[in-house]
VMD Tcl script that builds the backbone (N, CA, C; Angstrom):
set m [mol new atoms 180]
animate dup $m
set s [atomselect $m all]
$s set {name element resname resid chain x y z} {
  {N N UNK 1 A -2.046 -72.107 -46.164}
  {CA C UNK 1 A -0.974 -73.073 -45.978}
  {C C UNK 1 A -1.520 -74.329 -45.335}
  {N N UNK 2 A -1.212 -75.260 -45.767}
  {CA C UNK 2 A -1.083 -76.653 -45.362}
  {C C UNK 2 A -0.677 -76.719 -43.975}
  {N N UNK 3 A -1.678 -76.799 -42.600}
  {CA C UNK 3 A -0.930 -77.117 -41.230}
  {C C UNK 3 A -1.114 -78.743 -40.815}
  {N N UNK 4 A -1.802 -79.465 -41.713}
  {CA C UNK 4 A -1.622 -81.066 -41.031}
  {C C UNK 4 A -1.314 -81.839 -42.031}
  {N N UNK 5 A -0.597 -82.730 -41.853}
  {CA C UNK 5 A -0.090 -82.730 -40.075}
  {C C UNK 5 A 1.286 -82.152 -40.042}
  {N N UNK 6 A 1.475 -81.078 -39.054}
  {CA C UNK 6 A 2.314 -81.083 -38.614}
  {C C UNK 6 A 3.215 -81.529 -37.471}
  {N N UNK 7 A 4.155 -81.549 -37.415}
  {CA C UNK 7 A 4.991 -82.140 -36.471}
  {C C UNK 7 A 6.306 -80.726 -36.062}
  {N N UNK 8 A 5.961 -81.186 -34.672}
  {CA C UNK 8 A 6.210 -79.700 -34.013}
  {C C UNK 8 A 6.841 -80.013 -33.158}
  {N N UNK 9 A 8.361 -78.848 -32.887}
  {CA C UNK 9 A 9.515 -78.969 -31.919}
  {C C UNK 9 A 10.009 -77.970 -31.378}
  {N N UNK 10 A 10.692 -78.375 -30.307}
  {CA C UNK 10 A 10.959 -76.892 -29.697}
  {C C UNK 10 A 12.963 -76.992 -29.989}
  {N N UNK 11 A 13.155 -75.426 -29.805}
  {CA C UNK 11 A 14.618 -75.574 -29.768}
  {C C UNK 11 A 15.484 -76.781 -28.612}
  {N N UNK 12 A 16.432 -76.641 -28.616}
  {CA C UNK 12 A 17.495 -77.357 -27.574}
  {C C UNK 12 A 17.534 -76.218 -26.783}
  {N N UNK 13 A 17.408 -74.890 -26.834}
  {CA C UNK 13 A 17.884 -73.859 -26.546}
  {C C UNK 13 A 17.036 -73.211 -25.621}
  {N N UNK 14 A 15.935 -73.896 -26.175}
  {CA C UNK 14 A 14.455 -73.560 -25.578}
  {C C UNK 14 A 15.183 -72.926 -23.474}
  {N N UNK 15 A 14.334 -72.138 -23.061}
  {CA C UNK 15 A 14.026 -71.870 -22.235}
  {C C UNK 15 A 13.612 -72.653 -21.400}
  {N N UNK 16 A 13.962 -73.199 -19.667}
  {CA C UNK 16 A 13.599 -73.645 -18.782}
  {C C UNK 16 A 12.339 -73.913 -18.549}
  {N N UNK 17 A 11.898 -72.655 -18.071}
  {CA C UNK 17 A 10.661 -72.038 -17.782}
  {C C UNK 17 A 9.491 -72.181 -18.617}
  {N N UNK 18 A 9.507 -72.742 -19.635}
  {CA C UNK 18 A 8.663 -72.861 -21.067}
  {C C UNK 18 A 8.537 -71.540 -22.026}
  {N N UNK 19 A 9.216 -70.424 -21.775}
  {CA C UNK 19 A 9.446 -68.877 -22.627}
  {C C UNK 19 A 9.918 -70.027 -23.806}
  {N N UNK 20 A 9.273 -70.201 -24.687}
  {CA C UNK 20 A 9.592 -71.062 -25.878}
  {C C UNK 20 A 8.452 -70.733 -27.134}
  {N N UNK 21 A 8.819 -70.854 -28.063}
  {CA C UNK 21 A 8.013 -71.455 -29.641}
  {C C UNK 21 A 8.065 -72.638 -29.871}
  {N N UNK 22 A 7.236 -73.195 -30.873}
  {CA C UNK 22 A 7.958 -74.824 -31.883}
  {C C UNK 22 A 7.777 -74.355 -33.159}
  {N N UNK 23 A 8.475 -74.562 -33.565}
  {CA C UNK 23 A 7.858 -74.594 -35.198}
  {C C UNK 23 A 8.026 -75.563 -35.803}
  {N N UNK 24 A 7.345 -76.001 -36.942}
  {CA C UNK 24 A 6.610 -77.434 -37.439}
  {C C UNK 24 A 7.322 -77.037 -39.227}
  {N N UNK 25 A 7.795 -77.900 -39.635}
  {CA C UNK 25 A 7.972 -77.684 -41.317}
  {C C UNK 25 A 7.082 -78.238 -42.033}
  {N N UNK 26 A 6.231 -77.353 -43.014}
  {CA C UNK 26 A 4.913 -77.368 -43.645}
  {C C UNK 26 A 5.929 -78.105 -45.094}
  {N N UNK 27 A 4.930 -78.297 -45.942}
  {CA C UNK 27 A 4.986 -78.925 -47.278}
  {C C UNK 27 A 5.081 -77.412 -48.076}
  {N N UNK 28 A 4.705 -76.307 -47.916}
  {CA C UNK 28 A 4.998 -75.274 -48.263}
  {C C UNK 28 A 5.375 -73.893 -47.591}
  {N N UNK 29 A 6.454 -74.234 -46.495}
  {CA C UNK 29 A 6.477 -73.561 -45.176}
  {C C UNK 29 A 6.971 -73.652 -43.922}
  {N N UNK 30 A 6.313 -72.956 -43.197}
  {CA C UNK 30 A 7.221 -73.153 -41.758}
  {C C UNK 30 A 5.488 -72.350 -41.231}
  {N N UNK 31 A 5.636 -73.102 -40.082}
  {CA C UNK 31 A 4.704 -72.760 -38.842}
  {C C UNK 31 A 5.311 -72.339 -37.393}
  {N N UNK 32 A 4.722 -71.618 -36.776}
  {CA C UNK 32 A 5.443 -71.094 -35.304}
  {C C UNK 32 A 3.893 -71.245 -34.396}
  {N N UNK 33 A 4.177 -71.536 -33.079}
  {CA C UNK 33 A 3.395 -71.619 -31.964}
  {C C UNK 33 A 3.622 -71.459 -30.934}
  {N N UNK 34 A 2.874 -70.721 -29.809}
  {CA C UNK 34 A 3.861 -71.144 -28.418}
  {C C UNK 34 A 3.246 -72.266 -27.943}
  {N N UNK 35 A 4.574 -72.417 -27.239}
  {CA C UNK 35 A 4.479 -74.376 -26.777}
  {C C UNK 35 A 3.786 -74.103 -25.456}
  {N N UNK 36 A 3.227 -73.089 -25.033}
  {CA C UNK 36 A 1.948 -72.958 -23.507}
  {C C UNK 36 A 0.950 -73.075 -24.582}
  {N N UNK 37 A 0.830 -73.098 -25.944}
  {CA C UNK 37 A -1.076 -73.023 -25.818}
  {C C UNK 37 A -0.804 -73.475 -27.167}
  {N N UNK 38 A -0.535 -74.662 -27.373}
  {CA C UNK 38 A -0.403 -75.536 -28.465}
  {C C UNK 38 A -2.216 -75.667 -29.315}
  {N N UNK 39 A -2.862 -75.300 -28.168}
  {CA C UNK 39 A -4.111 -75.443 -29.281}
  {C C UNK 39 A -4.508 -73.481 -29.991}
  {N N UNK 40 A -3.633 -73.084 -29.463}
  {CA C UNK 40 A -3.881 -71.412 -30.080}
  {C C UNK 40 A -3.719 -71.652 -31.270}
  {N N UNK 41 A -3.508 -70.180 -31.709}
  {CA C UNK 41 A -3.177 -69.388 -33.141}
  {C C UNK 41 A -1.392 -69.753 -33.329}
  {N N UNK 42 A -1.424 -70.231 -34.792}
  {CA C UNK 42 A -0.401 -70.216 -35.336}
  {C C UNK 42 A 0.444 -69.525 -36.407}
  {N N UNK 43 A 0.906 -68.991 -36.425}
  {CA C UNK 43 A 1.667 -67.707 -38.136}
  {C C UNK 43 A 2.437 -68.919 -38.782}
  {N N UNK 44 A 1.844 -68.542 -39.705}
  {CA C UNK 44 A 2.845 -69.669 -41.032}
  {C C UNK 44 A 3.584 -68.930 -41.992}
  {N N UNK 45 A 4.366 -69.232 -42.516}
  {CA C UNK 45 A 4.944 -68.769 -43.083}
  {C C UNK 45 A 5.888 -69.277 -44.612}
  {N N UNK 46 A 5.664 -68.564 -46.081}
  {CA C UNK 46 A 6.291 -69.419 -46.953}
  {C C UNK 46 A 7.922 -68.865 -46.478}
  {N N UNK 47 A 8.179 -69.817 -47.340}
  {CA C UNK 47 A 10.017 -70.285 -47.452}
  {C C UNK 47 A 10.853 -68.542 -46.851}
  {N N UNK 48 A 10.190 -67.629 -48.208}
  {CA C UNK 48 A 10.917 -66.522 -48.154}
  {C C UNK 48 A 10.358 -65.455 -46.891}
  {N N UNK 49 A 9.365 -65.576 -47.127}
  {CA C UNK 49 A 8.813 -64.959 -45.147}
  {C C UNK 49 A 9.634 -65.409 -44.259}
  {N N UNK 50 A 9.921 -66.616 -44.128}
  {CA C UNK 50 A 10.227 -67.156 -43.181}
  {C C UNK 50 A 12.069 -67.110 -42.942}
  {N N UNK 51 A 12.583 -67.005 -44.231}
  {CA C UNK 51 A 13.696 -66.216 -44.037}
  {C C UNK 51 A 13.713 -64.291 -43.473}
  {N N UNK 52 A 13.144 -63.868 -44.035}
  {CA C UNK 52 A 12.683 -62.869 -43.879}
  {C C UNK 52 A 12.712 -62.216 -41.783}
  {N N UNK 53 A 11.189 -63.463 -41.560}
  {CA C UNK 53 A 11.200 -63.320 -40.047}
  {C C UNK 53 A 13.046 -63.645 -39.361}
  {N N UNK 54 A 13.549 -64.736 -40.023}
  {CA C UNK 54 A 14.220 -65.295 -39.000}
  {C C UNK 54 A 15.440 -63.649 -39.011}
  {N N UNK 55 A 15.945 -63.395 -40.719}
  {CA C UNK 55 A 16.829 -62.241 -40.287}
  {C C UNK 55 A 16.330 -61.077 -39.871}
  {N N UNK 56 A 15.235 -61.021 -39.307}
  {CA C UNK 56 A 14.838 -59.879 -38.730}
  {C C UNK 56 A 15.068 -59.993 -36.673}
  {N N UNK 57 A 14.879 -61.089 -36.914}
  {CA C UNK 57 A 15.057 -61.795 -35.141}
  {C C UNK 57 A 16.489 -61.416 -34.722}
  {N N UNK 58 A 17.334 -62.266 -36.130}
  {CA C UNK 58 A 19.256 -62.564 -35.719}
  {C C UNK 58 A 19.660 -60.816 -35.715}
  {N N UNK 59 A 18.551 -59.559 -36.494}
  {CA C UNK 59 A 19.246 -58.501 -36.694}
  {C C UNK 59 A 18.644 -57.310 -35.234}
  {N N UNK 60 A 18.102 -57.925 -34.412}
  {CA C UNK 60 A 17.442 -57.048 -33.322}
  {C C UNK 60 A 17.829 -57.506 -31.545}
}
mol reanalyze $m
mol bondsrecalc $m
mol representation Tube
mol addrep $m
């Protein structure tokens, strides 16, 4: 997957404390990171993964 450039955000919802992700919208995708170690490892993900992850989150 295509990660640059991405452009990367955190929720509104986001956590105080920085307990947060961003995720960045790829040209074929979606990217996730935590926003403490922005230069780490990132999971990308196509369209249907990425539905996939999110109803697995809203169902737990």
């Amino acid at each position: 997957m295509d990660r640059a450039p991405a452009v990367w955000r955190k929720s509104s919802r986001s956590d105080a404390n920085g307990q947060c992700v961003e995720v960045a919208d790829l040209r074929d995708g979606v990217a996730v990171r935590d926003s403490k170690d922005k230069s780490g490892p990132t999971l990308a993900f196509d369209a249907r993964g990425w539905r996939t992850f999110i109803d697995f989150l809203k169902s737990n």
